[in-house]
Each structure stands twice: as C-alpha cells, then as structure tokens.
N, C-alpha and C positions, 0 to 999 in steps of 0.2 A: 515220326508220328505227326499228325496234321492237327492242329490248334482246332480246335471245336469253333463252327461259323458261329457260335454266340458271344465267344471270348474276342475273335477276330472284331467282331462289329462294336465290341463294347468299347474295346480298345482305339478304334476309326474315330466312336460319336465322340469318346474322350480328349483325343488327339486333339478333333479338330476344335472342341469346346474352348480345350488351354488354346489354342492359337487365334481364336474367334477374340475369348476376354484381351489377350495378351494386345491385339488388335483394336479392342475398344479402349484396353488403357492409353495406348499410343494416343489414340483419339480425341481424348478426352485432356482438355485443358488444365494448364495448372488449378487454375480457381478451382474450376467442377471436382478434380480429384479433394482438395483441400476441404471443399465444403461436403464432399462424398463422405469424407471419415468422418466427419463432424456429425453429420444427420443421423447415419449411421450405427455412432456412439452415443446417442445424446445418454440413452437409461444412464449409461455406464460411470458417466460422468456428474449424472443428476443425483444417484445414489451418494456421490464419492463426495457430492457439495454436502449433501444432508446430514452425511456422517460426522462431515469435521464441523457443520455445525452444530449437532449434540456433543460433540464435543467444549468447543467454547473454552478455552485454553488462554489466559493470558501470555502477557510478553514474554518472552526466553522463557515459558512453561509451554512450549505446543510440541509438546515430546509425541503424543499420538496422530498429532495432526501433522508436522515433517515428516515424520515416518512414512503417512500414507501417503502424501505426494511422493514422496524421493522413490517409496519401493514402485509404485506405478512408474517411473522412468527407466529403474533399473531391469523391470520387466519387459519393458520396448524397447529395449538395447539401450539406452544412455548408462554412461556411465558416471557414478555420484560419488562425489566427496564431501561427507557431513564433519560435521564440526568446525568448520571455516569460519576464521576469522576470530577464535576463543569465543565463540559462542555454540553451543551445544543444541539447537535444533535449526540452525544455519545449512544450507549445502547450497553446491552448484553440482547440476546435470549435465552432460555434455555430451554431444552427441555430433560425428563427424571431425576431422583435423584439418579440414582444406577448405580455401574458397574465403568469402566475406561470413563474418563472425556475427550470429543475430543472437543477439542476448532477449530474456520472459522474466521477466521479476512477477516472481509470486509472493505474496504475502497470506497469513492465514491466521493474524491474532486475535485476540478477541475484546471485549472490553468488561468491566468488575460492575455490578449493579444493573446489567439488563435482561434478567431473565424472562424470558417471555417465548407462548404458545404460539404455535402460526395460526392466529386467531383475529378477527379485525377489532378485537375489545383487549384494551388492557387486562393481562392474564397471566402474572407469572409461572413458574415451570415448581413445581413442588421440590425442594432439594436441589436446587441449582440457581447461581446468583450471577451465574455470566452469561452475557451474550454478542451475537457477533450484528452488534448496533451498527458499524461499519462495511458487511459485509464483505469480509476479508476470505471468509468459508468459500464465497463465490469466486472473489479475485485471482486467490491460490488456482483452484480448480481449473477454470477458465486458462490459463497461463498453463496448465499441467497439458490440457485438450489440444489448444493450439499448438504447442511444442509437438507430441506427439503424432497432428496431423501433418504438420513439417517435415517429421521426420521419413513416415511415411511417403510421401509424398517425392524427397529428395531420393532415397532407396527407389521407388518405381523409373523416374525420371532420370536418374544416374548422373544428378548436377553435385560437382560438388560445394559442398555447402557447411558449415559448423553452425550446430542450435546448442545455444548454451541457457538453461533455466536455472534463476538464483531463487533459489528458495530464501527470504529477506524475513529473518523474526520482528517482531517490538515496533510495528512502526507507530504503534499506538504508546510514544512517548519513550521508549527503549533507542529508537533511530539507530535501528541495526544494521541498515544501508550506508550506514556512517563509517563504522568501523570495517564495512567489505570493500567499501570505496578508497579506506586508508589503508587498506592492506593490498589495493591493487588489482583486484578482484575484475575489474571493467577496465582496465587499460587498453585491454587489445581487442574489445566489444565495437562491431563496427557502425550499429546502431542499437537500441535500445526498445523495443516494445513494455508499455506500462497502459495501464487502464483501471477505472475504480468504477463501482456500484453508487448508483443514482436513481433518480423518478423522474429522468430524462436519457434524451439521447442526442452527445452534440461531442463536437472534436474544440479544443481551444489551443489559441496558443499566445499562452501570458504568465506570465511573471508570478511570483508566490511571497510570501515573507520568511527569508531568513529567520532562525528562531534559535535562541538559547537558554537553555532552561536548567534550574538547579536548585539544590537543599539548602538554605545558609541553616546553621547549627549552631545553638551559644550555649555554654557551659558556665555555671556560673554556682551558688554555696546555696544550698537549701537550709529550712531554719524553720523554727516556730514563729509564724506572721504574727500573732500577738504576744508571745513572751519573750523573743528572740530576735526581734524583725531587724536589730543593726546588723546581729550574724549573718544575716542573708545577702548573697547577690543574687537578684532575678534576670534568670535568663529569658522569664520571658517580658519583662522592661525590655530586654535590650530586640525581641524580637516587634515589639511596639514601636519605640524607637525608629528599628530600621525603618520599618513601613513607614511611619511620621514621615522620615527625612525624603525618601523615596515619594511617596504623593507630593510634598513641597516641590520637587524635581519636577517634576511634569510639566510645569509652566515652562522649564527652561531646556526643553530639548526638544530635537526636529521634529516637525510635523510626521505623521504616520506613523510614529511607535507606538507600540503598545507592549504597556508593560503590567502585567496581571498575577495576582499570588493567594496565595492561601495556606494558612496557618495550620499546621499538619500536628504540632504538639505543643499544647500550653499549659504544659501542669497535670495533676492529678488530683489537686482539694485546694481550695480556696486557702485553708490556713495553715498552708505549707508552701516556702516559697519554694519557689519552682526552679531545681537546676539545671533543665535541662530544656529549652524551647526549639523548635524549628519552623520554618517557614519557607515554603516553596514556591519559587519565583518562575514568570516567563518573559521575554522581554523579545520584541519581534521586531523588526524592520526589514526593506525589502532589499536595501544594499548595506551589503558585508559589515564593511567598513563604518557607517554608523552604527549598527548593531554591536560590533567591538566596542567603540567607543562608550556609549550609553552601560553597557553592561558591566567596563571599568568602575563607570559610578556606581550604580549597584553594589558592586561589591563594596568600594569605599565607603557607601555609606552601612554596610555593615559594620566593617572596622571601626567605625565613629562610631556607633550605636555600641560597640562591645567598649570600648574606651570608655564612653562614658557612663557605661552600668557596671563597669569593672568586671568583665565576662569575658570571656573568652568563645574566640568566632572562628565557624569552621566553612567551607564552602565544599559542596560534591556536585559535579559538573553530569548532570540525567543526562542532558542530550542536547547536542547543536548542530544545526541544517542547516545549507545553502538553501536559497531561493533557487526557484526552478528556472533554467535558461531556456529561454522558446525556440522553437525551431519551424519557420514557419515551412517548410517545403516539405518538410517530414510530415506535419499538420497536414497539410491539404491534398499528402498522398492519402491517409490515414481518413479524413474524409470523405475520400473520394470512396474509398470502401464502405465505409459507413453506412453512405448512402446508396450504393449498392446493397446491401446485404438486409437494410430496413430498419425497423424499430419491431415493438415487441404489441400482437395483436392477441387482446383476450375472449375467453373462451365466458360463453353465456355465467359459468361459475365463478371466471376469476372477476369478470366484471361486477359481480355480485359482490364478493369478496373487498374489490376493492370500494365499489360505489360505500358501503356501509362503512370501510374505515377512513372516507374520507370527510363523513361527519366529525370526526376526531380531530382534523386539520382546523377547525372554525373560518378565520377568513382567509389560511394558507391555503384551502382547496385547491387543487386547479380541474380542470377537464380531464377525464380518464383517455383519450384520444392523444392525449401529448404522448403517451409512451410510444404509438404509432408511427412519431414524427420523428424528423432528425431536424435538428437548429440546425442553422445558419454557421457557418463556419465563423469564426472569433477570434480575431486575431485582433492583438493592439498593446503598442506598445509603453502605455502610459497606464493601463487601469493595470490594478494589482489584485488579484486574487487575496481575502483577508484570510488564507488560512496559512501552514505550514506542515512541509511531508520530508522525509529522509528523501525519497525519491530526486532533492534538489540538488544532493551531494552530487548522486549519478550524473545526474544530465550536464555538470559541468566538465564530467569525464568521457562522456558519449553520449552523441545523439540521442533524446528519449522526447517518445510522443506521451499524449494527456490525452484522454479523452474518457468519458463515461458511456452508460446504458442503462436502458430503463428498467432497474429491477428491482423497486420501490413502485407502491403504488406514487401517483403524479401529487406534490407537494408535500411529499415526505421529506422531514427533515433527518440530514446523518444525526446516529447518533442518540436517539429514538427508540423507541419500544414497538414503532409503527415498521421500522425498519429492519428487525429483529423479525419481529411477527410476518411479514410478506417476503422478508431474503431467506425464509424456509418453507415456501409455499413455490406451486408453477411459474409462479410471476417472477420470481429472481429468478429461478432457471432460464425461464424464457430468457433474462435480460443478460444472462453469462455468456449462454450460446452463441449471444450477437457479438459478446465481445471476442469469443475465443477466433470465430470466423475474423472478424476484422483484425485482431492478430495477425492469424494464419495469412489473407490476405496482402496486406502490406509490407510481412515482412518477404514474403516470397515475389512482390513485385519487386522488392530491391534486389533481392536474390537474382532476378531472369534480368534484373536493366542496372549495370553498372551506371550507366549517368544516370541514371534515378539517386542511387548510393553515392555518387560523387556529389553533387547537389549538397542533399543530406549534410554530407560529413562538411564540405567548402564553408555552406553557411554556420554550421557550430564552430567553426573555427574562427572565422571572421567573427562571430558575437563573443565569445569569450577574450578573443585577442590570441596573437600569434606567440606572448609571451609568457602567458597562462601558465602557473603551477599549482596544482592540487594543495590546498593546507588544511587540514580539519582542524573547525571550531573546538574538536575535545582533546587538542594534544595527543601526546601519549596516554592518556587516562584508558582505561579498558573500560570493555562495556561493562554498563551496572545491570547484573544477571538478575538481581533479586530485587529491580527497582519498584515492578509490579504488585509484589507480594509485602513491603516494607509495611 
C-alpha cells in the first residue's frame, strides 16, 4: 500500500528540518550555544530568583529555597546529594564523570531585619522580617542557570566534561563552605566559579580577611542586687570585664586587625544579678596565623575576666574563614568574559526606578550609567578587601574566581534595604544574567583549552605553596545549625 504524497512530504520537510538544526548546532560556537540557553531561559530563571526571594530563609533554614535549586538540577539530569556535610539544606549537583572537574557554588541565605518591597522608598513587607539584603536569591539562581547551560551545552558538543553545583548554606555568618571544604567536598574540583551581587560590574583579584567569630558565655549566681548582692556572681561583670581587657589590647596588636563585638545577653532587670551573660565576638585579619594568634588572646582574656568575677566561661566557635587566595590568570580569563558579555542597560522604567532611589544614597550616589560599565580589572597584591566570606576556605582548595554584577541600583550599599528593594525588581535580573553567562563562559573556555586550566591550577599552586595542607579554623566542632535563630 503506497504512503499517501502528504505523509511522504511531511516526513522529507521533517527529515531535512532535524538535519538542517542538527547542522546549525554544529555551527554554532560554544559561547553562542551557552549564551543560546541562557536568553532563551531567562523568564524561567527570573521567576526561580523571585520565588526564593519571597522566600527569604535564613542560615541552615533555606529548607524551600535548596529544594528549589537542587530539584531544577535533578530535573536536567544532575544528579543531587542533600545533606552534605551534617548540614540539612547543603547538597552538591553533579553532572558528567569524566574530563576536568568545574565546580558553581550557590548560595541562597538570607539575612533577619530586612524586610522590604521592590520599591525605591523604604517599605517593609507586612508579616515578614527577612530579606535577601545580600542578594543570595540571585547568586543561588545565577549559579543553578549557568550549570545547566553547561550542561546542555557539553550533551550537544559530546566533550567530555564534570559540572558539579554546591549548593553552600549560612554564608551569612553560619560558613557552611567551612565545613564542605573539611569534609573534602572540593578536593578533586579543577577550578571553581563563584560571583556575588553588586551596583557594579568588575572582576578583582585580592585578598580578603581571614575571620573568626564566636559566643563567649559566663555563668555565674544570681541574687537580689539589693538585699542579697554578696550572694551574687555577675555574669555580666565578667562580660564587661572581657571587653575592658579586650579594647586595652588593641594598642598591642598588629596593625590590620579588627576586632568587633556585641553583647547578645545582659540580664533580664536591673535588680537581679544576672547569671548568665554573653557576648559575641569577631576578630579578622588577613593572614591565618596572626588571626590564631590574637584570638588566643581573646579567649584569655575571657578566662581572666571569669577568674576575676568568680564565673564561669564558656566559648562556642560560629564560624572561621580563610582569606581568599587570588588567582590572577583565572581573573583575567574571567574578565575577559565580562567584558564580552557587558554590564546591565536600563529600560526608560527601570531608570526611573532607580534615578528616585538613588536620592536615598545622599552623597553615596553614583551615575546610573556605571551598571553599563565594566571596571578595570584589579589585581594587587598588597590591598586587602575589608570584608570576609566562607568562599576563602574553597579557594585555598581550588582555583575560585571573584567577581560581581550590576544588580543593585549604582551606590548601593550590601546589606541595605536599597538592595532588598532592587535585587527583586529587573535590575537584579538583568545583573544575574550577566553573571550566569560569564560563568557559563569561562568555565567552558577552560573546559575547550587545557593550557588555559593548566595556567589556572600551576598558579594556585605556586601561591599557596607546594606544601599546603587544608586545616579549618573550627576543628572538629560541627556546624552551629541554629546559630541564625538563637
């Protein structure tokens, strides 16, 4: 029986259709495919940012927001193991067994006291007290897109290749990168892509502040302050005390530390002494080893302070980070993308948007035009970045670049309600986008050029030293799961 000339021709246009596309995939370059899915997806992605930002989940709480990352991987074939590292909304993605190993660190916490509308006026959210002041909603996202345009990408192309995504909780003071770094988590990661949310667009590569941060606790006899006041040891004397001795100390320790605290429990009524005080400490430097040292004193002068209030002192170890090790070769592949791929250009409303909040700034303003731009690449190895990130542990275990995007209106500071309000608006999309592409990008030029990757790895090796052994600042201690909610 003879196929009807209508099925015959439909089947010819179809044939040659698949063998026409299959021919333009051929065609078409790694980039163009990579930035293809990316355009492509953006709703997909835009939706997925906005969602975990109504969410707004503190540290080891981003139980709805891991979820939606990890199940979008296990949806694109990666395959996910949660709970890594005794932390319950932890996982890593993985996806491929062969070839050089590209690790995506996503983060997705959020922070306590910034609830805010996507509005260019201070505006809290009614019934809700967190927000993602650091834009972590985007980081996650960004880091989920580019993974999966990877992945894509190496499935068309038949290179083989391993994309592994850490989904990383708490980096807002939890340093949950800490404890996947001690557990080995990045040993065999052959480079590291990392990136964060800004009101600029620039690649850097410098140094950070080592950071160790903790609870001291003193217990000590409560009592009636006027009718009983010999009965009592105050615990919180002895948290006065500490601090006394601690500011005395400042004169006599190396230039560039910082060491900053804040009194978390002093009592409950004036005329009741108080048994139980605490105070929580942060103490930074940008090499290890003074950082050790200094924070011995610390603690010692707790122990003095409990000695002499007759209390008793406790210490709980929140979190400790390496300083971030630079990598300038990884940097200036990583820019070279960058600036290929642009900065973030707005629309007659977002410029609206942001022109009005950046009367908010007063003399921080800057030109709405800088998000357009991309800085000057920054490298140097003497200035030090005044801040600190888990991300520091990583990079002494694998190659990891740094760089930001503009998805803050321009002189926005992190951390902000300005930053809350525009990283749930177009303007942070626009500025993830950029990042997931320069992602996508750099990590798949290392992928196509082994001496690219050998570069890469030669110089992390040479900076940290050939005799290099991983130690984390927290011991054995496990993560503090409930440090956020205490």
């Amino acid at each position: 029986m003879k196929k009807p000339i209508l099925a015959v021709t439909t089947f010819f246009f179809m044939t040659c259709t698949a063998v026409a596309q299959d021919m333009n995939t051929q065609r078409e370059s790694w980039e163009e495919q990579i930035l293809s899915y990316i355009e492509r997806h953006t709703a997909e992605y835009d939706d997925m940012a906005l969602e975990i930002g109504s969410y707004a989940e503190l540290g080891f709480q981003e139980w709805k927001s891991s979820a939606r990352l990890s199940e979008h991987l296990e949806q694109n074939g990666f395959d996910v193991e949660r709970g890594v590292a005794d932390m319950r909304t932890a996982f890593v993605a993985s996806y491929g067994t062969e070839g050089p190993v590209i690790g995506i660190l996503a983060e997705f916490d959020a922070l306590p006291g910034f609830s805010q509308a996507p509005q260019p006026e201070k505006l809290p959210l009614e019934g809700m007290s967190t927000g993602h002041a650091c834009g972590h909603h985007l980081l996650g996202t960004a880091s989920i897109e580019a993974a999966v345009a990877l992945k894509n990408w190496l499935d068309r192309a038949d290179i083989p290749a391993t994309v592994r995504v850490y989904g990383t909780p708490a980096e807002e003071g939890g340093g949950g990168k800490v404890y996947m770094t001690r557990e080995g988590l990045f040993d065999d990661v052959d480079a590291m892509m990392n990136w964060h949310p800004a009101d600029q667009n620039a690649v850097t590569s410098l140094s950070t502040m080592a950071n160790i941060s903790g609870k001291f606790r003193f217990h000590g006899e409560s009592a009636h302050a006027a009718a009983a006041p010999e009965r009592g040891r105050s615990a919180l004397d002895a948290v006065e005390a500490m601090n006394d001795m601690v500011n005395m100390m400042r004169e006599h320790i190396p230039s560039g530390v910082r060491i900053h605290y804040v009194i978390t429990s002093g009592g409950s009524a004036p005329n009741v002494v108080p048994d139980f005080a605490e105070v929580y400490y942060y103490v930074r430097h940008d090499k290890p080893d003074v950082l050790r040292d200094v924070w011995g004193r610390v603690n010692r002068a707790a122990e003095g302070a409990a000695l002499g209030t007759d209390t008793r002192s406790e210490v709980e170890i929140v979190s400790a980070v390496y300083p971030l090790l630079p990598n300038d070769a990884l940097a200036q592949l990583t820019d070279k993308h960058l600036k290929s791929v642009g900065g973030v250009t707005y629309t007659p409303e977002e410029a609206k948007f942001a022109s009005q909040m950046s009367t908010t700034f007063g003399q921080n303003a800057k030109p709405l035009d800088v998000s357009r731009q991309v800085r000057p690449l920054f490298m140097n190895k003497v200035v030090i970045l005044p801040a600190s990130t888990d991300v520091g542990d990583v990079s002494w275990v694998t190659p990891t670049n740094s760089f930001v995007t503009a998805t803050w209106v321009p002189g926005t500071a992190p951390h902000s309600w300005q930053a809350v309000a525009a990283g749930n608006t177009s303007i942070g999309l626009k500025g993830m986008h950029v990042a997931s592409k320069v992602m996508g990008l750099t990590a798949a030029e290392m992928i196509m050029s082994p001496d690219t990757l050998t570069a890469v790895k030669s110089e992390h090796r040479m900076r940290r030293g050939e005799k290099f052994e991983y130690e984390s600042f927290v011991g054995d201690a496990p993560p503090q799961l409930d440090y956020a909610t205490q």
